[in-house]
C-alpha angles and dihedrals in degrees: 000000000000097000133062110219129176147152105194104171117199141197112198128187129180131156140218123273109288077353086272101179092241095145108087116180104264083058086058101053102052085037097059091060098037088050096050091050096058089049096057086045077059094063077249130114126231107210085171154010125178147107143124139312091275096037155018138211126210129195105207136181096215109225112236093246104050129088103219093222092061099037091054096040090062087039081066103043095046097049090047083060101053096040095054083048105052096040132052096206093047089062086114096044119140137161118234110257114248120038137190128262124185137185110240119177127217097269107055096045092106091056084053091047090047094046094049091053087052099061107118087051105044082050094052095076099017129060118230078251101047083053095045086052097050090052081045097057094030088061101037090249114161117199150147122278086203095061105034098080100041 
């Protein structure tokens, strides 16, 4: 074949350091925007951002050329950086430092939408590890419980 083609849909979840709950929402709002535009810089396309005051979610159409470890990984520290920047009581901010990252295929990428805009409700009832486990076990993920929250 001559020609590399791909969809690899992602949603992609990570939290903030010791899931200290930094992000008000006025952070968010201007984070959201600010996080999807990286992402297209990246080739890649943001369908979504959203999420909570101690994490966020994506759903990312994962450009071909990209390895998602390293593309998140300078999502974080990029936005780090710019949040410590546009706002005086963020100067400590950090992002934990793993993250999740699960297949979703194209047709279930409205349920993913719809899931990342409900996000305060869905937290209202749910903690951010409640909800990690759930992806974990969903996707036949082992891991750790030792390693997952550092």
């Amino acid at each position: 074949m001559a020609q590399s083609l791909s969809q690899n849909i992602i949603h992609i979840v990570f939290s903030t350091k010791n899931r200290r709950p930094l992000l008000s929402d006025q952070a968010r709002t201007r984070l959201y925007p600010y996080i999807a535009n990286i992402i297209r810089e990246k080739g890649s396309e943001c369908y979504r951002a959203g999420g909570v005051a101690d994490h966020i979610h994506l759903a990312v159409r994962l450009s071909k050329n990209v390895a998602h470890s390293k593309f998140i990984g300078e999502i974080k520290v990029s936005t780090s950086m710019w949040l410590k920047e546009i706002s005086p009581e963020l100067e400590t901010f950090g992002w934990q430092d793993g993250y999740g990252a699960f297949s979703v295929g194209k047709k279930d990428l409205d349920a993913l939408i719809s899931y990342i805009d409900k996000q305060e409700e869905h937290h209202r009832k749910t903690t951010f590890q409640e909800e990690f486990r759930k992806f974990l076990d969903q996707y036949g993920i082992e891991y750790d419980e030792r390693y997952v929250w550092g």
